[in-house]
C-alpha positions as CSV (number, residue, x, y, z in Angstrom):
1,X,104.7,81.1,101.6
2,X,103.9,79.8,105.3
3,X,100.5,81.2,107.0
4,X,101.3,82.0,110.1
5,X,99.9,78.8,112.1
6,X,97.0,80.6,114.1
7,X,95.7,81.6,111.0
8,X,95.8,78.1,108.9
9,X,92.6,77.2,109.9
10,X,90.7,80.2,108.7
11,X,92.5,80.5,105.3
12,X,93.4,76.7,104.6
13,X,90.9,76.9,101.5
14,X,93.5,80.2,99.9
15,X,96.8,78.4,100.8
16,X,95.4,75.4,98.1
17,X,93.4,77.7,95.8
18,X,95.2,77.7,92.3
19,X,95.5,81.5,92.6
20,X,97.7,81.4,95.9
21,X,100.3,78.5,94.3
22,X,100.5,81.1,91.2
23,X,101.3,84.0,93.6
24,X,103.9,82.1,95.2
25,X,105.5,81.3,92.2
26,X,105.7,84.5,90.6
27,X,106.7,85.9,94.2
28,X,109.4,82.9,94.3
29,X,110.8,84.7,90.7
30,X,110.4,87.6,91.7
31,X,112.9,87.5,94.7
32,X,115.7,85.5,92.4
33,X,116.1,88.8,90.1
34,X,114.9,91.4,91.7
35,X,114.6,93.4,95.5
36,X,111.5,92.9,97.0
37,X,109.7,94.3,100.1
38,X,109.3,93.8,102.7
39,X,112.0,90.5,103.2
40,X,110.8,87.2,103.1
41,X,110.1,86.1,106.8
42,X,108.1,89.7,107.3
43,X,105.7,89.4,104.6
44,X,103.1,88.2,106.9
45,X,104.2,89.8,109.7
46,X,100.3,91.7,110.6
47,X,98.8,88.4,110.9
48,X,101.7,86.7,113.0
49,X,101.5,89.7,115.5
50,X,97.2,89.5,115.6
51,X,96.0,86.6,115.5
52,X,92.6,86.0,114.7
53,X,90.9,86.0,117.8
54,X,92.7,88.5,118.8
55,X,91.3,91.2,116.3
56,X,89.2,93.8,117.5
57,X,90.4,96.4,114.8
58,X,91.2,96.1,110.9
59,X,93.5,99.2,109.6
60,X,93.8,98.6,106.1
61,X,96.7,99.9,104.2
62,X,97.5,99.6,100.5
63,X,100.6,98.8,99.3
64,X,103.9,98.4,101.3
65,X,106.6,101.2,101.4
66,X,108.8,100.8,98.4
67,X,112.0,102.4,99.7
68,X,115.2,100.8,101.6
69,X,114.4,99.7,104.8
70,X,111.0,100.5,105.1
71,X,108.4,98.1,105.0
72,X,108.2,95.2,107.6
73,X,104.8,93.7,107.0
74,X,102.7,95.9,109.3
75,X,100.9,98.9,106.7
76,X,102.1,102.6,107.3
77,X,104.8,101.3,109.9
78,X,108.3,101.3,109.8
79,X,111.1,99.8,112.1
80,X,113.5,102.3,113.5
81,X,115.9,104.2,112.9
82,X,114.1,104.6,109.8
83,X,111.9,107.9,109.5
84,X,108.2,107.9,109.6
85,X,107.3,108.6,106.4
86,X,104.7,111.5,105.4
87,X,101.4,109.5,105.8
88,X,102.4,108.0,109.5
89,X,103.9,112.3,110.3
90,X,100.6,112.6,109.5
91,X,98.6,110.3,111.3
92,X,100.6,111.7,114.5
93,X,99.8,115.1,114.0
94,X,95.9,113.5,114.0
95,X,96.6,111.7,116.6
96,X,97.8,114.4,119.2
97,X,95.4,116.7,117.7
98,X,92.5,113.7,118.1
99,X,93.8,112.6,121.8
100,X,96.8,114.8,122.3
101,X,99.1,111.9,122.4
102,X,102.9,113.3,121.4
103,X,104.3,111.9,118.6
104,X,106.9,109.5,119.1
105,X,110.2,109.7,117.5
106,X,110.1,106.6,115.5
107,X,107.4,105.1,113.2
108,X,106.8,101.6,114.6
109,X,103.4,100.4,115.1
110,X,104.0,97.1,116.8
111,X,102.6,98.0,120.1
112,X,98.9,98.2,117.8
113,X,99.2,95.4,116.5
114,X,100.0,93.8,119.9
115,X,96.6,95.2,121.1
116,X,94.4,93.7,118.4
117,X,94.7,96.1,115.4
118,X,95.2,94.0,112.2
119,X,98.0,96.0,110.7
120,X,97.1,95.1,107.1
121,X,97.8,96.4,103.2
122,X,95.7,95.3,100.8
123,X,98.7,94.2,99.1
124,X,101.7,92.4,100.7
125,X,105.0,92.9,98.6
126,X,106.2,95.4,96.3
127,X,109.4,95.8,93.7
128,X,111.7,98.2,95.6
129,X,111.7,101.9,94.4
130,X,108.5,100.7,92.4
131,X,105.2,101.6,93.7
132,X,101.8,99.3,93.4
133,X,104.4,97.0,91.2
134,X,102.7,93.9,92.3
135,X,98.9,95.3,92.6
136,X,96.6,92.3,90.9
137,X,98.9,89.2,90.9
138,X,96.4,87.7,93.8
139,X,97.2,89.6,97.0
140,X,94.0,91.6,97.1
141,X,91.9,88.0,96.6
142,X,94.1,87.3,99.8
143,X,93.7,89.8,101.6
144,X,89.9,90.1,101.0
145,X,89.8,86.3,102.6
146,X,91.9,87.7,105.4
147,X,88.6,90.7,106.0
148,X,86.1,87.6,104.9
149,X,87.7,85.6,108.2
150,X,87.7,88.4,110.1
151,X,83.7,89.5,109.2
152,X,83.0,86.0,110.1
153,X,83.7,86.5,113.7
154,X,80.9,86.5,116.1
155,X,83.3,89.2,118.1
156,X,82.3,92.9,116.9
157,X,85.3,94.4,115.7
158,X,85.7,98.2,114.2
159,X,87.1,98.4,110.2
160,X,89.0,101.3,109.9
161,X,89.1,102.5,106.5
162,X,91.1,105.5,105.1
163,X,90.6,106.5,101.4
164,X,89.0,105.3,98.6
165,X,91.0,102.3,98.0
166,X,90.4,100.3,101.9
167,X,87.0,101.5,101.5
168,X,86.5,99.7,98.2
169,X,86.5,96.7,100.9
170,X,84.0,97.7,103.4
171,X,81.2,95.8,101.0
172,X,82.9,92.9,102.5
173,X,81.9,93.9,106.2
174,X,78.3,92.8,107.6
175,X,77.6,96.2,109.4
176,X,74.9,94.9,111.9
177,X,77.3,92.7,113.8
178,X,81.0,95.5,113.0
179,X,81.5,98.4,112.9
180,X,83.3,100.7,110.3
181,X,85.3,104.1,110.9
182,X,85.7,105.8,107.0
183,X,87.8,109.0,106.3
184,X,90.2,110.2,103.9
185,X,93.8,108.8,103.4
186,X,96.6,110.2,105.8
187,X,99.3,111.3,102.4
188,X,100.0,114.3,101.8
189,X,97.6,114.1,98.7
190,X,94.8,113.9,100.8
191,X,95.7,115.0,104.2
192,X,93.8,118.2,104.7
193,X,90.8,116.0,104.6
194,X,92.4,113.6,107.1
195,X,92.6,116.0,109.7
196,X,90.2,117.2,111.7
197,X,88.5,113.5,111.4
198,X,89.5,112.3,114.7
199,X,89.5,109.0,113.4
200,X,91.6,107.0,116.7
201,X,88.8,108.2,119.2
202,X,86.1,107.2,116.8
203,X,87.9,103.4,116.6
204,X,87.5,103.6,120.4
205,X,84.1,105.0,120.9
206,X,83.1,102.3,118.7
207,X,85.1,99.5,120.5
208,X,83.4,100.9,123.5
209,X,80.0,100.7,121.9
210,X,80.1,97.2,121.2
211,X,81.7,96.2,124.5
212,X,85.3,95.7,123.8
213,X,88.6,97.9,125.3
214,X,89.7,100.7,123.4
215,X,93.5,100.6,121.5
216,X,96.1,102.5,123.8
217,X,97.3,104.6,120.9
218,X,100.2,105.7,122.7
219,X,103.6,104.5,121.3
């Protein structure tokens, strides 16, 4: 598994960890029997599109979509002409009712990450049709080094955490030089809490506090 190159420097010490070689492996089996997601060369796709000094906003995501041609490697986006599924319908309706920006009518998120907004699941494959089916084989000690880098900068930049499983990692954020942005998840399970949080001006209020330009949200 190749690190995109702009972020080698900052996660050289996983790449060699005994943890990461094990991952690989299993990940390396994995593919010769079975259908994973999302394909190979977009498994790292968040971190190729932002790179690190280019990050001025972490939304974490926690598994990828499970389902045929879904997941690309950016969290709750998918590449046309596949439907948005329920959580992104949902984040739209927040997001016209937060800035009255019309949803599009596809669910790609690239222009985000394009801006600085660290696309990123907590986890970064998943057995097709199977949800969470590779939660604790040593993404989430991967992605925790990815926030770790990323909480290192000197640059303030805004966590945006939705639901209880991202917030478990805003203990790895140093809140007097970041700022975090917490609400509920956008599913369906929990989306009468999500609304109504107005969570995509908050991100930009708080970019604005701490000097930086806000996200165009429009897709």
């Amino acid at each position: 598994m190749k690190i995109p190159a702009s972020w080698q420097t900052r996660l050289s010490k996983e790449v060699d960890a005994p943890y990461f070689r094990e991952l690989a492996s299993f990940l390396e089996n994995e593919r010769a029997s079975k259908q994973i997601f999302p394909p190979e060369g977009e498994v790292f796709r968040a971190l190729e599109l932002t790179p690190p000094e280019a990050v001025k906003v972490v939304l974490l995501g926690q598994d990828p979509y499970h389902d045929d041609g879904q997941a690309h490697g950016l969290c709750f986006s998918v590449k046309p002409p596949t439907t948005p599924p329920p959580s992104l319908k949902n984040m739209y309706k927040e997001l016209q009712a937060d800035l009255g920006i019309a949803p599009p009518n596809h669910g790609d998120l690239t222009a985000w990450a394009e801006q600085g907004v660290l696309l990123l699941n907590a986890v970064l494959t998943v057995v097709a049709h199977e949800a969470n089916s590779h939660k604790n084989k040593g993404w989430e000690q991967f992605t925790d080094a990815v926030v770790n880098a990323v909480n290192a900068s000197e640059t303030p930049v805004v966590f945006c955490l939705w639901g209880a499983y991202a917030q478990k990692k805003a203990k790895l954020v140093d809140r007097a030089r970041h700022r975090v942005v917490e609400c509920a998840h956008p599913s369906p399970l929990s989306a009468k809490k999500f609304f109504g949080s107005k969570p995509f001006s908050a991100v930009n209020a708080k970019l604005t506090e701490v000097g930086r330009p806000p996200v165009d949200w429009a897709l």
